[in-house]
C-alpha positions in Angstrom: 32.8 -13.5 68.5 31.7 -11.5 71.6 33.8 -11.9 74.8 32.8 -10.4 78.4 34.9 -9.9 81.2 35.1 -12.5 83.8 38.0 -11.5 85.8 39.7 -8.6 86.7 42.6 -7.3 88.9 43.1 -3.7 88.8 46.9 -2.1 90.5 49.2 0.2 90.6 53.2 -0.3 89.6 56.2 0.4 91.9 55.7 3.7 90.1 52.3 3.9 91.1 50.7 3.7 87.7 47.7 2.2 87.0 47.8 -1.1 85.3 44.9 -3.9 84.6 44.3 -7.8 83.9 41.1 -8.9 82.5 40.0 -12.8 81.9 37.6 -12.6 79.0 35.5 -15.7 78.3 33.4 -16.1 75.0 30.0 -15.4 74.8 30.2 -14.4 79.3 27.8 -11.6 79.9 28.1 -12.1 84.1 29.4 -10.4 86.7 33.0 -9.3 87.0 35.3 -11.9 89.4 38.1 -10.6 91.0 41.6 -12.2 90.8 44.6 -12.5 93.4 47.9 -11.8 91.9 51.2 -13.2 93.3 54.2 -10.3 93.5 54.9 -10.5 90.2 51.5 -10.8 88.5 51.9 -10.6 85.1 55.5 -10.3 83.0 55.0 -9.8 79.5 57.8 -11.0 76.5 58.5 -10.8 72.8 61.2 -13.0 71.8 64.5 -11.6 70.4 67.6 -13.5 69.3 71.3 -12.5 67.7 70.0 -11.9 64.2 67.5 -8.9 64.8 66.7 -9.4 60.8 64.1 -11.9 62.0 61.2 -11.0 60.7 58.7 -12.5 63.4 58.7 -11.5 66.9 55.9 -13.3 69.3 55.2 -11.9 72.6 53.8 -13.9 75.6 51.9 -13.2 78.6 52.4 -14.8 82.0 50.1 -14.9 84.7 51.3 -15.5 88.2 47.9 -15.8 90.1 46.5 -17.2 94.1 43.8 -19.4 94.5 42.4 -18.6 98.0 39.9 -20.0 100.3 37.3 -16.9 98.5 38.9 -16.4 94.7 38.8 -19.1 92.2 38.8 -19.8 88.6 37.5 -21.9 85.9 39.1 -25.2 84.8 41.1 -23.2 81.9 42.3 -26.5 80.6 38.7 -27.8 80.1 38.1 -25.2 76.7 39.5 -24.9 73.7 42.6 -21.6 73.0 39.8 -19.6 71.7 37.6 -19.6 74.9 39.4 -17.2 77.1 41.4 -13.8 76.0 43.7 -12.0 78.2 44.0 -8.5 78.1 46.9 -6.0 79.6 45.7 -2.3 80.3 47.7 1.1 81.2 46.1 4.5 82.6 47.3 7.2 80.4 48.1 10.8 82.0 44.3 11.4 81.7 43.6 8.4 84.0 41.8 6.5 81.2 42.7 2.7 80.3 44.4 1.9 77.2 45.5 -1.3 75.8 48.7 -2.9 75.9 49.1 -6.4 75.0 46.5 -8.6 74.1 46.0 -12.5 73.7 45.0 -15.9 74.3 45.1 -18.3 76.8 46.5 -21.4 75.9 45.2 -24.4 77.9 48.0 -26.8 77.6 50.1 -24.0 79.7 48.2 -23.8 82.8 49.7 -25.1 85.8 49.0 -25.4 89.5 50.2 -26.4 92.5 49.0 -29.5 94.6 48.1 -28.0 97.9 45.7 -26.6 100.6 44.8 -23.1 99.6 46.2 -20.4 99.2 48.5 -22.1 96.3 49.9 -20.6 92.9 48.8 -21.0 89.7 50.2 -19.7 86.9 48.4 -19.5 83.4 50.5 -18.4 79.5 48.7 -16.2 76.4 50.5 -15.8 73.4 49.8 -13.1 70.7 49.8 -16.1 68.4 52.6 -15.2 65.9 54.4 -18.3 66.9 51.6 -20.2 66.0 50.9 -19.0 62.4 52.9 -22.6 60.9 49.3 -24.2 62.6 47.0 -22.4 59.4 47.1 -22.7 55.1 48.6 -19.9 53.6 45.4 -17.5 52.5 44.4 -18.7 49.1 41.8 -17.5 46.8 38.6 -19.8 45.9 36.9 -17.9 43.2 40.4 -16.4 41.3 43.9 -17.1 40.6 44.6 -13.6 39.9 47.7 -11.9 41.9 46.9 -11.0 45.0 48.7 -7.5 46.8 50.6 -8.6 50.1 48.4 -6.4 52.0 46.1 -9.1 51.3 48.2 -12.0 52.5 49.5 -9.9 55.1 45.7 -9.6 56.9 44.4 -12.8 56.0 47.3 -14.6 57.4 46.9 -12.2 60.9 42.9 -13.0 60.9 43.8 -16.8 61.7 44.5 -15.3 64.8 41.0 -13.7 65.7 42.3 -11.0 67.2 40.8 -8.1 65.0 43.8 -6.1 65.5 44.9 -2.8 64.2 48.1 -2.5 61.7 50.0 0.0 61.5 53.1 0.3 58.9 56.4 2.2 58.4 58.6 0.7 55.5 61.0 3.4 54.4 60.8 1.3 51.1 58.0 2.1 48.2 57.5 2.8 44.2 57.8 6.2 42.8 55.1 8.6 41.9 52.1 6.1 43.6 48.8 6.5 42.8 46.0 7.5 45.4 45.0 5.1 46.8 48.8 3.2 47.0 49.9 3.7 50.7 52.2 1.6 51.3 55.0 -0.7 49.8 52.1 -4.1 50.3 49.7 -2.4 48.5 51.4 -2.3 44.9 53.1 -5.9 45.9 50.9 -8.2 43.4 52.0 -11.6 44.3 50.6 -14.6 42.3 49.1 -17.6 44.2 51.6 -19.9 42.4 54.6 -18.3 43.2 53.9 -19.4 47.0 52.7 -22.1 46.7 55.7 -25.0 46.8 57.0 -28.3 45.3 54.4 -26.8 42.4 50.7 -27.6 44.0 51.3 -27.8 47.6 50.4 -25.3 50.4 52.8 -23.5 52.3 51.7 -22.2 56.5 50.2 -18.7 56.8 53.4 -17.7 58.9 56.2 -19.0 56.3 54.1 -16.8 54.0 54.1 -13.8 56.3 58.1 -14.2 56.5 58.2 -13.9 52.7 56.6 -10.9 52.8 58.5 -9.7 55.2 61.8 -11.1 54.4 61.9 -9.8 50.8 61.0 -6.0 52.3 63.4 -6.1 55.4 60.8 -5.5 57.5 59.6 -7.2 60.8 55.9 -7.8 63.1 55.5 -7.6 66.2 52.1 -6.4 68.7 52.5 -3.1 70.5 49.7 -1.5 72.4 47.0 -3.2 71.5 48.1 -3.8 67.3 49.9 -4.8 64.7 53.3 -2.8 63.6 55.0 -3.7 61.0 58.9 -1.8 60.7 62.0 -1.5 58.4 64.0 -3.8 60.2 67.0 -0.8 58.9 65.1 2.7 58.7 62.6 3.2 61.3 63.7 6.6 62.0 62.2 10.4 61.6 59.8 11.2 58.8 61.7 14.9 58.5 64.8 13.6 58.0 63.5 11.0 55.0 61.2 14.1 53.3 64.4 16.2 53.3 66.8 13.5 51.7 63.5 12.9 49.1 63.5 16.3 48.0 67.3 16.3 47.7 66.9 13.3 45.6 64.1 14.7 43.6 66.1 17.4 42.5 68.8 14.9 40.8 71.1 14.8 43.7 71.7 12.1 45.8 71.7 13.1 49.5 74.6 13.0 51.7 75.3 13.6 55.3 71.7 11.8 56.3 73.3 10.5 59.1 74.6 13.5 60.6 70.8 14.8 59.7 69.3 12.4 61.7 71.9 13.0 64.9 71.1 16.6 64.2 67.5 15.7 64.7 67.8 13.5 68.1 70.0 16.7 69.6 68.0 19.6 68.4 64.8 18.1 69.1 64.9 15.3 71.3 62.2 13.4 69.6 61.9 11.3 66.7 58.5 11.5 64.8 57.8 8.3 62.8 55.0 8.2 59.8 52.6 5.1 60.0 50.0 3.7 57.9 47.2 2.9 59.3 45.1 0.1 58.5 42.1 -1.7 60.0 42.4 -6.0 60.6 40.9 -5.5 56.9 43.1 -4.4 55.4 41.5 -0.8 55.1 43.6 2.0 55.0 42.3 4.3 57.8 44.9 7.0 58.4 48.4 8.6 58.1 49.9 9.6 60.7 53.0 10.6 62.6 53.8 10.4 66.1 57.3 10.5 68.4 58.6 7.5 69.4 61.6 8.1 70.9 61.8 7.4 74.6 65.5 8.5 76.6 68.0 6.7 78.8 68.6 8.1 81.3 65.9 11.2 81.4 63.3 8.6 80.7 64.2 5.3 80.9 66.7 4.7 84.5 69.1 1.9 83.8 69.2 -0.3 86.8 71.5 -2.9 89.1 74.7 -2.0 86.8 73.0 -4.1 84.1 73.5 -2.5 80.9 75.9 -3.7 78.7 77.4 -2.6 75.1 78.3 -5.3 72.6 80.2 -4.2 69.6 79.6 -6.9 66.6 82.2 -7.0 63.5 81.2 -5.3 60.4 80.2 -7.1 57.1 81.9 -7.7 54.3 79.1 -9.7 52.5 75.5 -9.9 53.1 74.1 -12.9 50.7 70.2 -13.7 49.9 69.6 -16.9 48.3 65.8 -17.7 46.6 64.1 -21.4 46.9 63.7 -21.5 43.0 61.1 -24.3 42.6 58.1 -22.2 41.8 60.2 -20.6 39.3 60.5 -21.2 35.3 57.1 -21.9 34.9 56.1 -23.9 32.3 52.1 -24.5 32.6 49.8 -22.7 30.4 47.1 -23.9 32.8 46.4 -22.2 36.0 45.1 -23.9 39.3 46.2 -27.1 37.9 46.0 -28.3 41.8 42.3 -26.9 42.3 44.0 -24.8 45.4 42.5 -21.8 44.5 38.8 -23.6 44.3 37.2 -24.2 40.8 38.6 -20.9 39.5 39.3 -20.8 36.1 37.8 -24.3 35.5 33.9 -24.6 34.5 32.3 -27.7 36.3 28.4 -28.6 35.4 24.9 -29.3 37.1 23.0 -32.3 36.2 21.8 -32.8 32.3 21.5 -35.1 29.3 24.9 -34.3 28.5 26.5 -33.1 31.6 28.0 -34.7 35.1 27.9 -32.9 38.3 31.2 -33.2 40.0 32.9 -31.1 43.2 35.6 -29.7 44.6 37.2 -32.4 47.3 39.5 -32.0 50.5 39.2 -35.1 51.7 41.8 -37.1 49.0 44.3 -35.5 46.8 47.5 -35.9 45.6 49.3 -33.1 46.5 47.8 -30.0 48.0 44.7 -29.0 49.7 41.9 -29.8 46.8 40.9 -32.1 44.4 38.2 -32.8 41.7 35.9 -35.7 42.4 33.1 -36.8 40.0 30.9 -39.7 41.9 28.9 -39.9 39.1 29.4 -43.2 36.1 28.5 -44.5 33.0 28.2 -47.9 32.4 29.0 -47.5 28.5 32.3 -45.8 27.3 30.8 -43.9 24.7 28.8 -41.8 27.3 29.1 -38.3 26.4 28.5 -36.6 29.9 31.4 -33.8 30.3 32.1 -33.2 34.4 34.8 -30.4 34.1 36.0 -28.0 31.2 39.5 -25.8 30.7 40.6 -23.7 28.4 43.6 -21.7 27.7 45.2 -19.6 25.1 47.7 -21.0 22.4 49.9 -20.5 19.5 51.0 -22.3 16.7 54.9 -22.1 17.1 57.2 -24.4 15.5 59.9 -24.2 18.2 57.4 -24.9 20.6 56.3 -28.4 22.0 53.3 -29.6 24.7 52.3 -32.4 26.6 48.7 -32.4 28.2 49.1 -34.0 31.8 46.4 -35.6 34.0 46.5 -37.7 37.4 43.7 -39.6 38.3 42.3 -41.8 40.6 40.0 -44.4 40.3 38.1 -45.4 43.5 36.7 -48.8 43.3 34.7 -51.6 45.1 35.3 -55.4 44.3 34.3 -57.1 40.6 34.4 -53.4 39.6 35.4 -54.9 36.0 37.4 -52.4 34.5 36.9 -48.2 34.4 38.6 -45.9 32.0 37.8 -41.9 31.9 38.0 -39.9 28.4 38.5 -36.2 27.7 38.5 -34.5 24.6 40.7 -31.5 23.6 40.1 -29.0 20.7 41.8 -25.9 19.5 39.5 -23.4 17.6 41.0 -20.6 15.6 41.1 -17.1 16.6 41.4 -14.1 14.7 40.8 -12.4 11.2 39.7 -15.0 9.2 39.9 -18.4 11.8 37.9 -20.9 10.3 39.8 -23.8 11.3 39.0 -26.5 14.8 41.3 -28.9 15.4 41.0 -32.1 17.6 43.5 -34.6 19.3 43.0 -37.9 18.3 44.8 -40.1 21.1 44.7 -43.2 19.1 46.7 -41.8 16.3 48.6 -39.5 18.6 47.5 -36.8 15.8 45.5 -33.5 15.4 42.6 -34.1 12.7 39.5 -32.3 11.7 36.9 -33.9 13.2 35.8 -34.3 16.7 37.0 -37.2 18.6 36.3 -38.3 22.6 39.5 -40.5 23.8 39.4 -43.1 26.2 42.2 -43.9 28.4 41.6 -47.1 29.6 42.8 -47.8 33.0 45.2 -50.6 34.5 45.8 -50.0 38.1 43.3 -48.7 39.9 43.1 -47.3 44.0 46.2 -45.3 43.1 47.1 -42.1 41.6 48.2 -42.5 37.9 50.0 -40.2 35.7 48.9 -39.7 32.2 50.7 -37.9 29.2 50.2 -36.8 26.1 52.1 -35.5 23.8 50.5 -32.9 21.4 53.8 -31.7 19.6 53.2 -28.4 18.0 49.8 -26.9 18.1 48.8 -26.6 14.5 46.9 -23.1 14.5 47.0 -20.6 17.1 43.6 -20.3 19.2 41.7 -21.4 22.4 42.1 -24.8 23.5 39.4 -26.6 25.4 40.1 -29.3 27.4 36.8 -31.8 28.1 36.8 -34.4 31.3 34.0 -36.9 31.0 31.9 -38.8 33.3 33.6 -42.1 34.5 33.3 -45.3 32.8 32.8 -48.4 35.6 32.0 -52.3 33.2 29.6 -53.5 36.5 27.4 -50.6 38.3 28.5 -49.9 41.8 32.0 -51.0 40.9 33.5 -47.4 41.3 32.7 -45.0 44.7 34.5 -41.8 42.7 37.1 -40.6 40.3 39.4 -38.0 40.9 41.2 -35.4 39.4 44.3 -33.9 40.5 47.6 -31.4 39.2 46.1 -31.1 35.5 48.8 -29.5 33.2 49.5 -28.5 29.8 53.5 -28.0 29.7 55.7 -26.6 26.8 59.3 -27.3 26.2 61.6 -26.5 23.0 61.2 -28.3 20.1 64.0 -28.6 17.7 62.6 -31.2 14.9 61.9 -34.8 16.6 64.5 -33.0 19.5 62.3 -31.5 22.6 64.5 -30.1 25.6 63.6 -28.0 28.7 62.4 -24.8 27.4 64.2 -23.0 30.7 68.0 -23.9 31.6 67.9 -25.2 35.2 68.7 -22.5 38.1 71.2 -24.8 40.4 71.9 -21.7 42.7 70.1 -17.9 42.6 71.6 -15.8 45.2 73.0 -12.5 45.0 75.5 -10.3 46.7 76.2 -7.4 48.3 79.7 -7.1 48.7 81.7 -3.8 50.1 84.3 -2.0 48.1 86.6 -0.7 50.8 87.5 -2.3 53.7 88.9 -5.6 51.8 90.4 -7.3 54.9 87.1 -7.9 56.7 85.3 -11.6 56.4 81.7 -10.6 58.2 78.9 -12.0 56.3 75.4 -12.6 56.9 72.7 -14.9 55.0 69.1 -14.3 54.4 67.8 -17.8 52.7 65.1 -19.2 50.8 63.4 -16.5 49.7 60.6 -17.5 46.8 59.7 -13.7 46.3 62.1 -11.5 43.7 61.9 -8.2 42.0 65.4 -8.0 40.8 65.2 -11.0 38.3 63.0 -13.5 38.0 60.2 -10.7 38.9 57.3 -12.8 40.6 55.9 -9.8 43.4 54.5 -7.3 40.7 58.0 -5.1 41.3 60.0 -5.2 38.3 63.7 -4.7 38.7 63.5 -0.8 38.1 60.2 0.5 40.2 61.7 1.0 44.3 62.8 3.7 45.9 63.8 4.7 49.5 63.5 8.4 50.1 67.1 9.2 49.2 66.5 7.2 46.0 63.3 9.3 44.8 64.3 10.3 41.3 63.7 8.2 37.6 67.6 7.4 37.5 68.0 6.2 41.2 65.4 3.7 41.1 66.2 0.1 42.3 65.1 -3.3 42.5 63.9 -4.9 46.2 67.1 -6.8 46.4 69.1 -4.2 45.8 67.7 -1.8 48.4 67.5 -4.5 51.0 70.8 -5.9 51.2 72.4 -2.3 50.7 70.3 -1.8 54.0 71.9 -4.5 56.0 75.4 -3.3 54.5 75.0 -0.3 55.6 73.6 -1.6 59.3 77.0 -3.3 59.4 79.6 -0.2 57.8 80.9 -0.4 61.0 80.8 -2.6 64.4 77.2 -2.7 64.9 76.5 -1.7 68.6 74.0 -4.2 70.8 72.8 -2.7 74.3 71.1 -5.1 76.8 70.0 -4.8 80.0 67.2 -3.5 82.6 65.5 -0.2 82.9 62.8 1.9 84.7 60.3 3.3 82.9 59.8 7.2 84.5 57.5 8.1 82.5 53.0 7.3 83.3 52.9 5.3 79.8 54.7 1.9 79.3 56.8 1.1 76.6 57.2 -1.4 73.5 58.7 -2.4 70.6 57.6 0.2 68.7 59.1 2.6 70.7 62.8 3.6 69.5 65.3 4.3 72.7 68.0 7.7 72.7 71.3 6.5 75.1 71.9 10.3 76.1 74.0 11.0 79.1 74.9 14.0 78.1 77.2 16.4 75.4 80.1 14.2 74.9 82.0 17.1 74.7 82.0 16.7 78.2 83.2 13.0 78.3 79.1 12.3 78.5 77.9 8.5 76.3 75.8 9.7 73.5 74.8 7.6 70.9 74.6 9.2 67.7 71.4 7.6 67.0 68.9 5.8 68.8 67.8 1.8 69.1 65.6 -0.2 67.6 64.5 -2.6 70.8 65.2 -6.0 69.3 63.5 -7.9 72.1 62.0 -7.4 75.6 60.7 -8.9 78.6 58.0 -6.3 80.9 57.6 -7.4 84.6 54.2 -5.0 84.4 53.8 -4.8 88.5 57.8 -3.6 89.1 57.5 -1.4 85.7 61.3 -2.9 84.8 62.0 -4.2 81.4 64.6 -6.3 80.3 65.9 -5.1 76.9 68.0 -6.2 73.8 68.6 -3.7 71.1 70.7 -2.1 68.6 71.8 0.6 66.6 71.4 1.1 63.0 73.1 3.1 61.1 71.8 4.0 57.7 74.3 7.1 56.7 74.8 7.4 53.2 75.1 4.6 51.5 78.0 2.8 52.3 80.3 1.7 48.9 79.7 -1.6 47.6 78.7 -3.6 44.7 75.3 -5.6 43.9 76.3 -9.1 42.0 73.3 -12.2 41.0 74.5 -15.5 40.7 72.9 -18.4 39.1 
């Protein structure tokens, strides 16, 4: 979508940088309107609370605008929140503009005052993080093969039509990638169905970003102009990382890192950060490294006495417990739920022995998608196949299967009666497979010739659930399972049939005896529990993950494939659980220090949340406050026009690892 400037207001801080507002309206190709801004014109957030694990942070813009008796504005309310984009601009040190937040304008936050001009107004944009529950998760039509969490990362940000930039710094990846691996999302292959929930229904494009994020420790967030995505724990200089990587490479693991890293804030007074680049594509673009660290008080002024240190009580036990009901998979089938499209299921065209049918949204019984055929026979012996499914199987004495199908018959009055029929065969594979078997439904039986069943129907206008029970497969080959054309007794008795959550299940089979073929999971958590420091009770939670590496493997990272820099050798190697709440532990080895309060920005640029923030008031040698390392900024509110930010933030602390033992629970 092309959007054109329709209003502008261009000013200068209390520090007498230059800052802009633009108004862009779709498709607006006219001239350039001004706009009258109240004292405070524009004051920019990004939401922060007391556990800075969270792995989404939205940011809002406020407008605080005049209506005069010679500047007005469009009815905002009148369009829908894709109409009218607002964008935030800075003038770097070589007086060009850059961008600094960008959104939309919601209409159902405008508001005005009721009186004779000149009267307020004041108008809200959101990045649109906050509103990522609103969209699907991303799901593929055409193939239920795993899909990398780049992927779900980009698709689930292009709901927000923002086309933004993402740039990435997870201190977490695999060992010994291959070229065209850049980051940790690239190599994490996540299959469609171990998002999905309650089996076949969708989950929202933002609890799907949160897995992602969740199971990596990382966090989002917009800063000038894009998307950055952060180790929630190590967001700190590349140097020191390459140096504890080549320590580790050499079959040492590193100590003193955290003495390395205060060496690096004192000696140099920056802190260089590596990024990935990637397009709103997901295309890598570039790697790059750049300084992010920004001072108090040589660059940032603390102001009106407001800054405050809050010391919070180390942990004792950080805990992660998984939602487990995508887990212990029993389907042979895939997209039983048609929510990745007709992938994986072959549907026909019109012919003497074929049914068209298609791909529905508008009635299912669970999920987004289901498979209507509209099409009927008025005889039951039709032979008109509508839909087709095959899978691999095996002849295994130990192992038992049921075929399941829902269906729903949509009728009119004196319909008469309806029934569907599907026929399933297994023909032999390999060296010497000479053998096709058939289900016979009537004798509940496999037998040698082919056979169509007819399941009659008795209650029709609602979903139905039919089983069959196939016992052991009696040779090992590829089954096909055949869904016919509807039978309705009277024509125009039936609008459609559908088809909905096809499966074919296994369990154990002892004899006439069939049990679950997995024991149940009643509770899959684990632990991260320190070794010393026995008498503290801290603990923190981080619940409902669906993702695991560490058992259970379901992102494409087995239990023994992730590093950190200081873990870059074959016998360091960890699973994502294991780095990620070792992480947290080590946040915590001490009381974790929280700054908040306001500041002035000295420098011509503006700040964000990517930036990292140095308390340095000099050597403490000389009774000066100096942290030992710098703060992530946890959240932030920017009044643009004084050039004053309200900040939360804290201090990590990711020394050597800090002793403590790993425990899964079930």
């Amino acid at each position: 979508m092309a959007y054109g400037v329709k209003y502008r207001l261009e000013f200068s801080d209390d520090a007498e940088n230059g800052k802009k507002i633009e108004i862009l309206k779709k498709n607006y190709s006219g001239s350039v309107l001004p706009i009258v801004g109240q004292a405070d014109p524009c004051v920019i957030s990004w939401e922060g609370d007391d556990n800075f694990y969270s792995p989404i942070k939205g940011s809002q813009c406020t407008l605080n605008l005049f209506v005069t008796d010679t500047v007005s504005y469009d009815n905002f309310y009148e369009f829908d929140e894709r109409e009218y984009q607002v964008k935030i601009s800075y003038k770097d040190s070589s007086n060009n503009y850059q961008t600094y937040w960008i959104g939309w304008l919601v209409v159902d936050q405008f508001r005005e005052a009721i009186t004779t001009k000149p009267f307020p107004i004041t108008l809200t944009a959101f990045d649109g993080l906050g509103t990522l529950d609103a969209y699907t998760m991303y799901l593929s039509t055409t193939s239920v093969s795993s899909v990398n969490a780049r992927t779900y990362i980009t698709n689930t940000l292009n709901n927000l039509d923002l086309e933004l930039d993402i740039y990435v710094s997870q201190d977490i990846f695999i060992r010994n990638p291959g070229n065209t691996v850049y980051s940790l999302y690239d190599v994490m292959n996540i299959p469609p169905y171990s998002l999905l929930k309650d089996k076949y229904d969708v989950n929202t494009a933002k609890h799907i970003l949160e897995q992602v994020l969740k199971i990596s420790n990382a966090r989002i967030f917009q800063a000038f102009g894009s998307w950055y995505i952060i180790n929630n724990s190590s967001y700190s200089a590349q140097s020191v990382k390459d140096a504890s990587a080549s320590t580790a490479q050499g079959g040492t693991i590193p100590t003193g890192i955290g003495t390395s890293e205060s060496s690096n804030l004192v000696n140099n007074g920056t802190e260089a950060i590596k990024f990935i680049k990637y397009n709103y594509q997901g295309t890598y673009q570039s790697t790059t490294t750049v300084n992010m660290l920004k001072q108090i008080p040589s660059q940032l002024l603390p102001i009106e006495n407001s800054l405050a240190k809050e010391f919070l009580r180390p942990l004792n036990k950080f805990n992660i417990t998984h939602e487990t009901s995508q887990y212990l998979e029993t389907n042979t089938f895939t997209n039983s739920g048609f929510e990745n499209g007709l992938a994986n299921w072959t549907n026909y065209n019109t012919s003497g022995t074929t049914s068209p049918g298609a791909l529905s949204s508008d009635f299912t019984k669970q999920g987004l998608n289901s498979f209507k055929n509209s099409q009927t026979q008025t005889t039951e012996t039709g032979t008109r196949k509508t839909l087709t499914k095959t899978a691999d199987v095996y002849n295994s004495a130990h192992l038992g299967h049921k075929l399941k199908i829902n269906a729903y018959f949509d009728t009119n009055s004196g319909y008469g009666s309806v029934s569907f029929r599907f026929s399933v065969k297994i023909v032999e594979q390999g060296p010497g497979a000479t053998q096709t078997k058939y289900w016979n439904n009537s004798s509940e039986s496999w037998q040698n010739s082919s056979v169509v069943n007819i399941q009659d129907i008795d209650s029709v206008n609602a979903w139905d659930e039919f089983e069959y029970d196939f016992g052991t497969f009696p040779i090992t080959g590829l089954l096909t399972l055949d869904l016919y054309e509807p039978f309705v007794q009277n024509s125009g008795g039936l609008n459609a049939l559908y088809y909905d959550n096809i499966e074919l299940l296994f369990d154990r089979k002892e004899g006439t005896k069939r049990t679950n073929f997995y024991a149940s999971i009643d509770g899959f958590a684990y632990e991260r529990v320190r070794t010393t420091g026995s008498n503290l009770t801290g603990e923190l939670d981080l619940s409902d993950l669906q993702l695991s590496s560490n058992n259970y493997t379901n992102c494409g990272l087995s239990a023994t494939s992730c590093i950190r820099p200081r873990d870059d050798n074959a016998s360091f190697v960890k699973s994502l659980e294991q780095i990620i709440t070792q992480q947290v532990i080590n946040d915590y080895r001490t009381n974790l220090i929280r700054y908040e309060g306001k500041l002035y920005n000295l420098n011509n640029d503006p700040i964000g949340l990517n930036n990292k923030v140095w308390i340095n008031f000099g050597n403490p040698a000389s009774g000066n406050l100096r942290e030992n390392y710098s703060c992530y900024i946890d959240g932030m509110t920017y009044s643009v026009k004084k050039n004053a930010y309200e900040v939360i933030m804290h201090i990590p602390n990711q020394n050597d690892d800090q002793s403590s033992t790993f425990k899964a629970t079930f």
